[in-house]
C-alpha positions in Angstrom: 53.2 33.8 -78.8 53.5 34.7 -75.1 50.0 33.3 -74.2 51.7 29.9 -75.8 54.7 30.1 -73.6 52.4 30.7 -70.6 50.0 27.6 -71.6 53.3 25.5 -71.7 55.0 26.5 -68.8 51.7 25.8 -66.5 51.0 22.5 -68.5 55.0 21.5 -67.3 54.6 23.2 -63.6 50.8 20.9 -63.3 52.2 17.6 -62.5 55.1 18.7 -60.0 51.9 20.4 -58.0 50.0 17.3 -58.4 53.2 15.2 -56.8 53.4 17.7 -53.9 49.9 17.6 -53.2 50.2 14.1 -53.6 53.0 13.0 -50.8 51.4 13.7 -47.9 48.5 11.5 -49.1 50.5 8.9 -49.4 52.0 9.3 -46.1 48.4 9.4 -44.1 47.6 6.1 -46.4 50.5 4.5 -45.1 50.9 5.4 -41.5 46.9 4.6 -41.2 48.1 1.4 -43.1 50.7 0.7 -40.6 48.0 1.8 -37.2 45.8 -1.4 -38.7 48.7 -3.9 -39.2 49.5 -3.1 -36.1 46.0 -3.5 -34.4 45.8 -6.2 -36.1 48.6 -8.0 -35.0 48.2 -6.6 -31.8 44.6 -7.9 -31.4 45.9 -11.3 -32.6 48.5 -11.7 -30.4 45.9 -10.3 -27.5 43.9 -13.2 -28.5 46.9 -15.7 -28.7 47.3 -14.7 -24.8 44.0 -14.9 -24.0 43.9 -18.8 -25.2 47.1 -19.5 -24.0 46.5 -18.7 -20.7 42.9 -20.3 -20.5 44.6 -23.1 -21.5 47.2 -22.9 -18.8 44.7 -22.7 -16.3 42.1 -24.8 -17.8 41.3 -27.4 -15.5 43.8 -26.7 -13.1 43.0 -27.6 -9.4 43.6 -24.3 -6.7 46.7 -25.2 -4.2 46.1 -25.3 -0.8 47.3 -22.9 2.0 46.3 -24.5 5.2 44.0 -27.7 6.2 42.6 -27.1 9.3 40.1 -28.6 11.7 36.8 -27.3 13.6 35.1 -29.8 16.2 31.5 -29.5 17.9 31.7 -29.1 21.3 33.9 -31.5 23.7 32.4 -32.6 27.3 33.7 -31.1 29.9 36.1 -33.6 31.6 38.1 -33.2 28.7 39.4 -30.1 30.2 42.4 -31.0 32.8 41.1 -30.7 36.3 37.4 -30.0 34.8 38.4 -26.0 34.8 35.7 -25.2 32.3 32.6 -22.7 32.9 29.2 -24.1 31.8 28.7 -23.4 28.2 32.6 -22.9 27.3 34.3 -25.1 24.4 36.8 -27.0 26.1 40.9 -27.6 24.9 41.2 -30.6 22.3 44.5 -31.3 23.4 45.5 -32.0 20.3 46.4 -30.1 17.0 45.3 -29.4 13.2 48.9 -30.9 12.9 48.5 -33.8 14.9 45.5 -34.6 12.9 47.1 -34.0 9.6 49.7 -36.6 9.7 46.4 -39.0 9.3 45.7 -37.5 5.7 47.2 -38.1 2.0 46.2 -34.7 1.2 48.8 -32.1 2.3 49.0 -28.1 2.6 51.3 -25.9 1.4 54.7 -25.2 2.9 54.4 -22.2 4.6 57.1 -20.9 3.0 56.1 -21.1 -1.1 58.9 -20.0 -3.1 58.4 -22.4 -6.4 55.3 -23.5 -8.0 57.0 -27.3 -7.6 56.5 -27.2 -3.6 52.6 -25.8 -4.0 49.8 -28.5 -3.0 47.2 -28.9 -5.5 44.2 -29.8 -4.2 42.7 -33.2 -4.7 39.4 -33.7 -3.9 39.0 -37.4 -4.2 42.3 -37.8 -1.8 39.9 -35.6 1.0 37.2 -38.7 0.2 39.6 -40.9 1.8 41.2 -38.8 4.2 37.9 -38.2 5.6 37.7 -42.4 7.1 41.3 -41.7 8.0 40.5 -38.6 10.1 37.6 -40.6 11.7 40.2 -43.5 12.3 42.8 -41.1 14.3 39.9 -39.9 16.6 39.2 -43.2 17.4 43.0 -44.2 18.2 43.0 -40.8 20.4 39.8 -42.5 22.3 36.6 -40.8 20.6 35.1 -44.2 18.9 32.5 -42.8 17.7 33.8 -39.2 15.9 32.4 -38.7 12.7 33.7 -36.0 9.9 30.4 -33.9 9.1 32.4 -32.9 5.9 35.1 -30.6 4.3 34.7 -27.1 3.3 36.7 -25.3 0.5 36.9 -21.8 1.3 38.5 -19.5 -1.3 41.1 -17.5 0.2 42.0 -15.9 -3.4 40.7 -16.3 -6.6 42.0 -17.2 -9.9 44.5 -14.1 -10.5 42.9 -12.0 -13.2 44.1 -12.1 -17.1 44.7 -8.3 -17.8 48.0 -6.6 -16.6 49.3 -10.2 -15.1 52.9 -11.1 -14.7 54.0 -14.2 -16.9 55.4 -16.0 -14.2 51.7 -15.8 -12.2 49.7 -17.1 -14.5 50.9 -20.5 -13.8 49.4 -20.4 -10.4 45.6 -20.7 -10.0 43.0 -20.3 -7.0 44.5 -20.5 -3.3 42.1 -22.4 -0.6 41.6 -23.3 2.9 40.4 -27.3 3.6 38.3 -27.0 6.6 37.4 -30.4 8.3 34.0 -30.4 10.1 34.7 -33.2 13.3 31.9 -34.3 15.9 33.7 -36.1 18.2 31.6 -37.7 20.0 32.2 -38.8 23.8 36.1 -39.5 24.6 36.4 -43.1 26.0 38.8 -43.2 29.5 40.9 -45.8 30.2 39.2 -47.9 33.3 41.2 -51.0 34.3 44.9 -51.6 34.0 46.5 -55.4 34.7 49.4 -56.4 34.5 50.1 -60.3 33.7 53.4 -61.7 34.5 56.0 -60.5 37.1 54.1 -62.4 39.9 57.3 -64.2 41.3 59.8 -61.1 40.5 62.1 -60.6 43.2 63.0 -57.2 42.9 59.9 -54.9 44.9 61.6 -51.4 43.2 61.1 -52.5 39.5 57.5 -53.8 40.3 56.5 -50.3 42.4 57.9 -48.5 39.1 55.9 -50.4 36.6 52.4 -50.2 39.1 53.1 -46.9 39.7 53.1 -46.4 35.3 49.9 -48.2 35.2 48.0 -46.4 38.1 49.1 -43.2 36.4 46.8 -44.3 33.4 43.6 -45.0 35.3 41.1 -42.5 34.5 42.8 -40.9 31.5 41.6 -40.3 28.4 42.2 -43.2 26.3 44.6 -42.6 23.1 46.5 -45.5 21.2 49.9 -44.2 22.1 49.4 -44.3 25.8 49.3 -48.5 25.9 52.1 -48.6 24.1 54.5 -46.3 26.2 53.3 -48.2 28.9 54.8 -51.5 27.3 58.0 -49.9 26.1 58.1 -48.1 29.6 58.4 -51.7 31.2 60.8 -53.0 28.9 63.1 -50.0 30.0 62.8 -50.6 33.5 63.2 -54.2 33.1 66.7 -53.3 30.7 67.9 -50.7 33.4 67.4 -53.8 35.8 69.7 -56.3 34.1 67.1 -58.2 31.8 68.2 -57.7 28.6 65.7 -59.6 26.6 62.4 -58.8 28.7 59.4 -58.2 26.4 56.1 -56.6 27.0 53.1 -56.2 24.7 49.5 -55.1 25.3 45.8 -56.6 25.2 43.0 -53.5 24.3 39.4 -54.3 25.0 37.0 -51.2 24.0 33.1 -50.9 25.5 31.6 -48.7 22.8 28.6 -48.6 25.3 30.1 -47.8 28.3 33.2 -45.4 27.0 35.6 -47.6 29.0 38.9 -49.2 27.8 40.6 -52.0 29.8 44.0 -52.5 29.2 46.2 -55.6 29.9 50.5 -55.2 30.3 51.7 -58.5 29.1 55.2 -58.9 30.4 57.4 -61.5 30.1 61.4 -60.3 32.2 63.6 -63.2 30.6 66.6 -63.8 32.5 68.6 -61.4 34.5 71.9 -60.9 32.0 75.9 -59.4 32.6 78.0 -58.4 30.0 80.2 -60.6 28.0 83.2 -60.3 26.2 84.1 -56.5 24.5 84.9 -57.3 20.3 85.9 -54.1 19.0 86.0 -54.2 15.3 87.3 -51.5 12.6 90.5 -50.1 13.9 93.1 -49.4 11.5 95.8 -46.3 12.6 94.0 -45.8 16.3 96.4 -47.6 18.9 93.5 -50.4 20.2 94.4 -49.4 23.9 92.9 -45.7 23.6 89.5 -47.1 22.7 90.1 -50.2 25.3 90.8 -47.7 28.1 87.1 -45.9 27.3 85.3 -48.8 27.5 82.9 -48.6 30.8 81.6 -52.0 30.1 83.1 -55.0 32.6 83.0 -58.8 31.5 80.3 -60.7 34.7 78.8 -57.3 35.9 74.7 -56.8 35.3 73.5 -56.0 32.4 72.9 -51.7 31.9 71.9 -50.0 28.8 73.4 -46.7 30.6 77.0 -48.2 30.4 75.9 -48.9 26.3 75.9 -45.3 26.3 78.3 -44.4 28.2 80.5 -46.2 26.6 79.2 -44.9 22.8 79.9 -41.3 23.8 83.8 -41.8 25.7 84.7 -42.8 22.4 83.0 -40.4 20.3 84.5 -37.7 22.2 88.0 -39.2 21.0 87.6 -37.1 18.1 88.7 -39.9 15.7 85.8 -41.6 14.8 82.8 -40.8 12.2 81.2 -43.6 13.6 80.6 -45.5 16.4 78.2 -48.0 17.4 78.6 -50.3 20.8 75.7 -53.2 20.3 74.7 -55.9 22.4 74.8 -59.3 20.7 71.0 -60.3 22.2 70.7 -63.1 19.7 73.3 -65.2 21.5 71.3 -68.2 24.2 72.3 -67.7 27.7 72.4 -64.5 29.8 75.9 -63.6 28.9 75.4 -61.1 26.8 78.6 -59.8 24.7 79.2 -56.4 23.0 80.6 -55.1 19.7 82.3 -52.0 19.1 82.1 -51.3 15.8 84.1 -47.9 14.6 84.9 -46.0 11.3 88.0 -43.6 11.5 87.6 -40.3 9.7 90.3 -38.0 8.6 92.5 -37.1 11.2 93.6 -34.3 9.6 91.0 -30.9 9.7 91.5 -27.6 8.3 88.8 -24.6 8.8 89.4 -21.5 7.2 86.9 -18.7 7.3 86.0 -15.1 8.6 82.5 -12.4 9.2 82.3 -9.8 11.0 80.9 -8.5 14.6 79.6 -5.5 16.0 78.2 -5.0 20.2 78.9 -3.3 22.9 80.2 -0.3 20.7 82.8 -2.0 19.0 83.0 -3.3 15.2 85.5 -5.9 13.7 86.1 -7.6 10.9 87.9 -10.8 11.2 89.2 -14.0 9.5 90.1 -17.1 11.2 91.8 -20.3 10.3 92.1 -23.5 12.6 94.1 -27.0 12.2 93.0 -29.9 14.1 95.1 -33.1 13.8 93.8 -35.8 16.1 96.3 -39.0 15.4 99.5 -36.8 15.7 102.3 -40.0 15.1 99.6 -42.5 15.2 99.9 -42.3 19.2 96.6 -40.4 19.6 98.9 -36.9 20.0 95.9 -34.4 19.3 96.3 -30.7 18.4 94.0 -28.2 17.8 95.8 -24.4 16.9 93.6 -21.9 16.2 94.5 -18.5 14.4 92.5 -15.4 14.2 93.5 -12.1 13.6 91.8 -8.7 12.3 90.7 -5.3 12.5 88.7 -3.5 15.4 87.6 0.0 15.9 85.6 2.1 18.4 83.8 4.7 17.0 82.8 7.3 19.0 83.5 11.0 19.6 86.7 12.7 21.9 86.4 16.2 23.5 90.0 17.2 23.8 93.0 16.7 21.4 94.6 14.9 23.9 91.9 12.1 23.9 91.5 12.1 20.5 95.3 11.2 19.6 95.5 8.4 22.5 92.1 7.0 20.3 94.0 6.7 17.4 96.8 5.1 19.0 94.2 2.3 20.9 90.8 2.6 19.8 91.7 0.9 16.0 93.6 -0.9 14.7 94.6 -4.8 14.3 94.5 -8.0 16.5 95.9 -11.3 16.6 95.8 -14.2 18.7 97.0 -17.7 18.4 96.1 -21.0 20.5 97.6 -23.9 20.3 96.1 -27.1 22.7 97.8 -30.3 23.0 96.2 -33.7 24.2 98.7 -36.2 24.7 97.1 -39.3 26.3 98.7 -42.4 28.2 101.7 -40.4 29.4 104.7 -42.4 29.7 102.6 -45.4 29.0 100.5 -44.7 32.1 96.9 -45.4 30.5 95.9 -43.3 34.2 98.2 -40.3 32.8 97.7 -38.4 30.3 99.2 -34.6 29.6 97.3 -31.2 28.5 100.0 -28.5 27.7 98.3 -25.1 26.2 99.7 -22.0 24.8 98.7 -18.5 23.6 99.8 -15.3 22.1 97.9 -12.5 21.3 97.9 -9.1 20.4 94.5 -7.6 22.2 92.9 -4.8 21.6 90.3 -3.4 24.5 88.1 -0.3 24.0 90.6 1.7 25.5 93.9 -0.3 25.5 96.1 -2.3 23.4 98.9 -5.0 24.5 100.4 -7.8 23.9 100.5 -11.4 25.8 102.3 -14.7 26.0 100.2 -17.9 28.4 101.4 -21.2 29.0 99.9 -23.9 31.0 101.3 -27.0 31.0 99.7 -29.6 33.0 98.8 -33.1 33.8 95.9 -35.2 34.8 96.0 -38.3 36.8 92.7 -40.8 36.6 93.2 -43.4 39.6 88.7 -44.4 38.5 87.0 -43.7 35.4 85.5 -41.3 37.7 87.9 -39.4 39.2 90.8 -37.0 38.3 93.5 -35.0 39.1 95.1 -32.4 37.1 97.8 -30.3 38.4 99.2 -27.4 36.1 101.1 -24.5 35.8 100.3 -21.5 34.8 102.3 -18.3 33.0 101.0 -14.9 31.9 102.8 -11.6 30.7 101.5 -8.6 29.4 103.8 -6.3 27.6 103.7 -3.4 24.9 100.8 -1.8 27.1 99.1 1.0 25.2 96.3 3.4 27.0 94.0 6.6 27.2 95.2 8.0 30.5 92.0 9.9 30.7 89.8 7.2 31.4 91.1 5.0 35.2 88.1 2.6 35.3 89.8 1.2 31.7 93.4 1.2 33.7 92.2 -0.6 36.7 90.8 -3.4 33.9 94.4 -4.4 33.5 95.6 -4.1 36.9 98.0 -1.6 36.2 98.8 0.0 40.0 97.2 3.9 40.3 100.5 6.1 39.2 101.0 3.5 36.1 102.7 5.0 32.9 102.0 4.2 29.3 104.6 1.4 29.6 102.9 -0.6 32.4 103.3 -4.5 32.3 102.7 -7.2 34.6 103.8 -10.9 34.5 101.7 -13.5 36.6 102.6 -17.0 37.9 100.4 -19.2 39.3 100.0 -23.1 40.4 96.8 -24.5 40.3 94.8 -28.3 41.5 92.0 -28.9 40.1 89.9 -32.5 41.4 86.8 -33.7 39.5 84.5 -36.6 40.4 82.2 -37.3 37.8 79.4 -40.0 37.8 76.8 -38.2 35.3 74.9 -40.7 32.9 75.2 -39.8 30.2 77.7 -37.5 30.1 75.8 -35.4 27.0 72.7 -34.7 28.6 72.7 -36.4 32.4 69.7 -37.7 33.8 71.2 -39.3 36.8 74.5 -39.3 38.8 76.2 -36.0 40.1 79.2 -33.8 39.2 81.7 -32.4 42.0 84.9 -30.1 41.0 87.0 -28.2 43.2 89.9 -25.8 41.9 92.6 -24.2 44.1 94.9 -22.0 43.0 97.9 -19.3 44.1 99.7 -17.1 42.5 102.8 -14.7 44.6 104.5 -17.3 47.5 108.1 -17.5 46.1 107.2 -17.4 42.4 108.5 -14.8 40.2 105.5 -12.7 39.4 103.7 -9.1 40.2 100.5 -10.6 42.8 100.2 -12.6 45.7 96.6 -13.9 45.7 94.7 -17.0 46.0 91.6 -18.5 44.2 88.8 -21.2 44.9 86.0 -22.1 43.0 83.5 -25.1 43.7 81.3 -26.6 41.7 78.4 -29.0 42.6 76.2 -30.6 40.0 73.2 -33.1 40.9 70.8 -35.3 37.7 68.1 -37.2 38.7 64.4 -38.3 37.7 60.7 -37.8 38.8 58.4 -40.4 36.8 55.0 -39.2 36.3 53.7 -41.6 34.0 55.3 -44.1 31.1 55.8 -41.7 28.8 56.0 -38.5 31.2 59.7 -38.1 32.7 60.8 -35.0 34.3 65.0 -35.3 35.1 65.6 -32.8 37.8 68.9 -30.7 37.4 70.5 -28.8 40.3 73.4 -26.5 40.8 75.1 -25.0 43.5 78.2 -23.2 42.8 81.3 -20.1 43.8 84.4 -19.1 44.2 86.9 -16.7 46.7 89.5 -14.6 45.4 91.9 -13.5 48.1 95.3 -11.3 48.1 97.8 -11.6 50.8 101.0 -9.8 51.9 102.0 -6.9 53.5 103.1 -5.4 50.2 100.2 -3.0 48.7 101.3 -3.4 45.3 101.5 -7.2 44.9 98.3 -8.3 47.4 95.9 -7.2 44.9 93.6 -9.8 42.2 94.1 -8.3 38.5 90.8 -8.0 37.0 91.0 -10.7 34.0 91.7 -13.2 37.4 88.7 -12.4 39.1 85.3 -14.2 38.9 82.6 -12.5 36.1 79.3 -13.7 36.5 75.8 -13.9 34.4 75.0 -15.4 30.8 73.8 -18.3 29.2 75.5 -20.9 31.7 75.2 -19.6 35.1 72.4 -16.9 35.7 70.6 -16.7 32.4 68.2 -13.8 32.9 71.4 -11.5 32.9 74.0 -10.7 29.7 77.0 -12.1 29.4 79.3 -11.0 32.4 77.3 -8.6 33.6 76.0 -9.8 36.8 78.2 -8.1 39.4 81.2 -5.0 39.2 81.2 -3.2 36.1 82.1 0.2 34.8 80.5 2.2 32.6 81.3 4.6 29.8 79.7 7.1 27.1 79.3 5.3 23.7 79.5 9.2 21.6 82.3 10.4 24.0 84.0 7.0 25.7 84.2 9.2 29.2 83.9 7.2 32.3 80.7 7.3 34.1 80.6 7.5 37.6 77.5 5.7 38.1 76.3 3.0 36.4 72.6 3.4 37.1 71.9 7.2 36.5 69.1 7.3 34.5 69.4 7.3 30.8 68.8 5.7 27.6 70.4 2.1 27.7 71.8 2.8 24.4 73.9 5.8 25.3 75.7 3.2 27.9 78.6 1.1 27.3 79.1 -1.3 29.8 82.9 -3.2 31.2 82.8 -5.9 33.8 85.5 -5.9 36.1 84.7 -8.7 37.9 84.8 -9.6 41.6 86.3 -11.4 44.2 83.5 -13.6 45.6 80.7 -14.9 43.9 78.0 -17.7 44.1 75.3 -18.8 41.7 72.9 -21.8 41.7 70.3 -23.4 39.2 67.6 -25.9 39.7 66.0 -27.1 36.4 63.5 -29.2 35.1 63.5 -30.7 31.6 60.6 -32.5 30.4 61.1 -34.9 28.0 57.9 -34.0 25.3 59.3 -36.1 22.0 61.9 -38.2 21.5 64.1 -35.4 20.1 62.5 -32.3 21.7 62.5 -31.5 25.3 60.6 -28.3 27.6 62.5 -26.7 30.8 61.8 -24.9 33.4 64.5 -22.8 35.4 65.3 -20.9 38.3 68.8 -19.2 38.3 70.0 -17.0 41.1 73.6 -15.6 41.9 75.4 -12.8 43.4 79.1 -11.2 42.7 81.3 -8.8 44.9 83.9 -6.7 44.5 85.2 -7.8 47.5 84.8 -10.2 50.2 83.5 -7.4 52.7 80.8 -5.9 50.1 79.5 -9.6 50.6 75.3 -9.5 51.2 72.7 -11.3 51.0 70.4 -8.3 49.3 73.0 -8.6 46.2 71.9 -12.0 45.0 69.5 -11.7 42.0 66.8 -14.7 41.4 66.1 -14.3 37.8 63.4 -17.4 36.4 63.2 -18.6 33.0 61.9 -21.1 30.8 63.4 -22.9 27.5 63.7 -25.9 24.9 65.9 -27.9 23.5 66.5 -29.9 20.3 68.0 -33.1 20.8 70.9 -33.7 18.0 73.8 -36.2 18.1 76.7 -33.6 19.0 74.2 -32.3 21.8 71.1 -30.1 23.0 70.2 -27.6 20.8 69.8 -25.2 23.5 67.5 -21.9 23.7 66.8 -20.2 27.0 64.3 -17.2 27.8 65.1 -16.0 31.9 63.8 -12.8 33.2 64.5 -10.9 36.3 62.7 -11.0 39.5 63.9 -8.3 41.4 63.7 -4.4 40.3 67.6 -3.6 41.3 68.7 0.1 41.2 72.4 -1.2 40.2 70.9 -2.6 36.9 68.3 -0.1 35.9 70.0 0.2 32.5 70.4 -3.4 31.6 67.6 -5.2 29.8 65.5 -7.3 32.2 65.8 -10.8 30.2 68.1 -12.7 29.1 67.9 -14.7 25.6 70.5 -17.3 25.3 71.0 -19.4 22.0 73.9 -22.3 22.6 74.8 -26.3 22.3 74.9 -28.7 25.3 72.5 -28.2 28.2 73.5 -25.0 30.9 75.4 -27.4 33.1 
């Protein structure tokens, strides 16, 4: 019986042994199942990628980076002035640019951020471009260049399928077009005639067009250079009174000799004067605002400068989107009348925005907000207020307790300060008067002072000639709420507080002032002839209620005018010569002094540019980790530690002379010399403290003005500015002066 029971009971336990030993079978079967799904799928989709991106890239052409040109060797007298050593590859004169404006096929933008702005190359286009290449040698004067042919050089390959980023594998190969050029001889222009003009009666405007034409002689020929000479007569003949003069060109090219002979064919027309003024498109601007800018006069001769001068008075009204002033030439007869056509924009402006600044060892953060309004009461009343307000700090370190609470009381915290100009022409109905009252208030905060200040100036300007004004004002000033760090005197001497001052010093200032201008620049945006004279006098103290007897003169003289050096090469020279006295008077110690924010500061972008702002002359110096004073402003140290005031002086004088080279039509080189020198007073005045500083720059011509940028450096090695950088980088709008 028991060997029965025991036969059962292993017969029942077989199968539950068999299901144990069974389980993990199954598992194995089914992970390794599940390992070749998912190679499989994984191979699939790795093949899925592989097509897909073959396809992508199937057939599609690399983009190019850069086209770029290589030439066999130029002769010699290529070279200006024939400075080139035997065996040396002369200048081209020209550039891979230049040369690319001739071609359909284009590069890359140098800056590729999307696949939609890359160039895909297209070698059939480079089939064509290659007779268009050839054809812009032979306008630049080399007849006979020939393109030896293009070669592709792979800069990078086709990006690699494994590990790539979706987003590259849109992008294929990346080349370089080379161009091989021989250029051949360069053909020089050999004759110049002129036909027409034989009778004219004015010697100047003959000796100016010769003089265009003798300037070609010898030069190497290039399409563009006939034709400047035909537009540059045209001009001369415009600027002369002959408003419909014409002037074309014959070419006759000698392959065999290399020699071009050109032919001017002018024809003057008849001397013209101005007509009638039409001015159309008013609708809320009084008609006698824009009739009183008008420099054009019914009988006088004919001058495009008055055009423009014209064009830009009433621009600068403020009112007007746009303005055109065109001569009616299609009219018979030499009277030639004008059309002033306008369209009024909104009169109404607000600008509300805000950043942030940090220099000089202070940071702000700042919003502003400013209201124009240039039709106040459709009688021209313009106002421009200007708000801005925010915080300012000065972080640095303080020794003593004592510093470190007058910091917290001066060295941060808020600012305000609120302008409000006022342009109210034809005063009284005077078109010759017209009034300028200005006001201020602000709540300043300096480095190491804090106070508060109310100016007014009302004034008023008389214009007997369009060229001439006078513009007597008044002037008001008070500083109260006067806040300082007693430790620090160069700081209290910034805001002319007397030596034994308290924390509650103030000062009110009064002051009359004449200020006479004569103006004859043409254009006024950007002279190239005439000359600029204004002379300021003021006083403060004599009777007035006020804290300082002083007085103040400035001068300054302006001259514009231009050097031809070819018909397409014009140089307008600029030249400045320019100061100012500050004097106190009285027997009275306390009131015959000049507060610092009245004297003269001197350096910057518009008067000696190899210098930062308003740092040529008296300054004081102070510790940017401690804010104490420092005695002397060029010890040697590290320019960083520095922090530099200006206090300003009582005599200066600075002077420019500039020439700007006209290279395009909308892109001008200059070449400066700035020099200048400022005192504390009139007997520190020396010669040895004038600093010639010499600079170059360009300028982008735009609508509203110059783009200006200007690079000066220093030319002498002064003790006094050891610590300051020794160039001056100036970005701005409108020309220096």
């Amino acid at each position: 019986m028991l060997w029965i029971l025991a036969l059962m009971a292993w017969l029942l336990s077989a199968p539950a042994q068999a299901a144990e030993e069974a389980e993990p079978r199954a598992e194995e079967q089914e992970e390794a199942e599940r390992d070749r799904v998912t190679s499989a799928v994984a191979e699939s989709l790795s093949e899925w990628w592989r097509d897909w991106t073959l396809k992508r890239q199937a057939g599609k052409p690399p983009t190019v980076r850069d086209i770029s040109f290589q030439e066999e060797d130029i002769p010699v007298r290529m070279w200006p002035l024939g400075l080139v050593a035997e065996g040396q590859r002369a200048w081209r004169g020209t550039s891979d640019a230049s040369i690319r404006t001739a071609m359909v096929q284009q590069e890359s933008p140098l800056l590729t951020l999307t696949d939609a702005r890359r160039v895909p190359l297209d070698t059939e286009l480079l089939v064509t471009d290659a007779y268009r290449v050839e054809i812009w040698y032979a306008h630049q004067g080399y007849f006979d260049a020939e393109l030896l042919g293009w070669e592709i050089v792979e800069v990078r390959p086709t990006p690699p399928l494994n590990g790539l980023r979706p987003e590259r594998l849109k992008r294929g190969a990346v080349v370089e077009v080379v161009g091989h050029v021989d250029p051949g001889p360069v053909s020089t222009i050999a004759t110049v005639e002129r036909v027409g003009l034989e009778d004219f009666p004015s010697a100047a405007v003959l000796r100016s067009i010769d003089s265009d034409m003798e300037a070609l002689l010898g030069e190497p020929f290039s399409l563009d250079a006939p034709e400047a000479l035909a537009r540059s007569a045209v001009e001369t003949l415009n600027n002369s009174g002959f408003a419909r003069a014409r002037a074309t060109t014959r070419i006759v090219a000698d392959a065999d000799s290399q020699e071009v002979h050109v032919t001017l064919l002018v024809e003057p027309g008849e001397l013209c004067v101005f007509g009638e003024v039409e001015i159309e498109g008013l609708v809320d601007v009084p008609r006698e605002q824009v009739e009183d800018r008008i420099t054009i006069q019914a009988g006088r001769k004919y001058d495009p400068e008055k055009l423009s001068g014209t064009h830009q008075a009433i621009f600068a009204l403020k009112t007007f989107s746009v303005v055109q002033v065109v001569p009616d030439l299609s009219v018979e007869g030499n009277v030639i009348p004008v059309r002033v056509i306008v369209t009024e924009t909104r009169f109404r402006e607000l600008l509300v925005g805000g950043g942030g600044a940090a220099g000089n060892g202070a940071v702000e953060l700042r919003a502003r907000s400013r209201f124009r309004h240039t039709n106040m009461f459709g009688s021209m009343l313009q106002l421009d207020a200007d708000l801005t307000g925010g915080y300012k700090a000065y972080p640095q370190a303080a020794n003593t307790t004592e510093v470190l609470q007058a910091v917290s009381a001066t060295q941060a915290g808020p600012f305000v300060q609120f302008d409000a100009d006022f342009y109210y022409p034809h005063l009284a109905g005077n078109p010759k008067l017209s009034a300028r009252p200005d006001a201020s208030v602000a709540w300043v905060r300096e480095r190491n002072a804090s106070y508060k200040t109310v100016e007014l100036k009302p004034g008023i300007t008389w214009a007997p000639a369009r060229s001439l004004s006078l513009s007597p004002s008044y002037r008001y000033k008070t500083i109260w709420d006067l806040d300082y760090v007693e430790s620090i005197p160069d700081e209290i001497d910034y805001l002319a507080c007397p030596a034994d001052a308290t924390t509650d010093c103030t000062y009110t200032l009064q002051m009359v002032q004449l200020r006479m201008i004569s103006d004859r620049r043409e254009p006024i945006i950007q002279p190239t002839q005439g000359h600029y004279v204004e002379l300021t006098v003021s006083g403060a103290g004599a009777g007035f209620a006020g804290d300082f007897d002083f007085v103040r003169s400035t001068v300054d003289l302006r001259k514009y005018g231009q050097l031809r050096l070819g018909p397409y090469d014009r140089v307008v020279l600029a030249g400045r010569l320019a100061g100012g006295l500050a004097q106190p008077y009285g027997s009275d110690p306390e009131r015959a002094q000049v507060p610092v924010p009245e004297r003269f500061l001197l350096g910057g972008g518009t008067t000696v540019r190899g210098f930062s702002e308003d740092l040529l002359g008296p300054r004081s110096c102070s510790s940017r980790d401690t804010g104490e004073s420092i005695p002397n402003c060029h010890t040697p140290r590290d320019r960083s530690e520095v922090i530099f005031t200006p206090s300003g002086g009582q005599a200066m004088v600075y002077g420019s002379l500039e020439a700007r080279v006209r290279m395009t039509s909308d892109f001008d080189v200059v070449v400066f010399s700035d020099f200048g020198g400022n005192w504390a007073t009139l007997d520190a005045v020396a010669l040895d403290g004038i600093q010639p500083t010499l600079g170059t720059g360009i300028r982008y011509l735009t609508p509203a003005g110059p783009v200006r940028l200007d690079f000066a450096v220093r030319l002498r090695d002064d003790p006094d500015y050891a610590l300051d950088w020794p160039f001056g980088v100036h970005l701005s709008i409108q020309e220096a002066f």
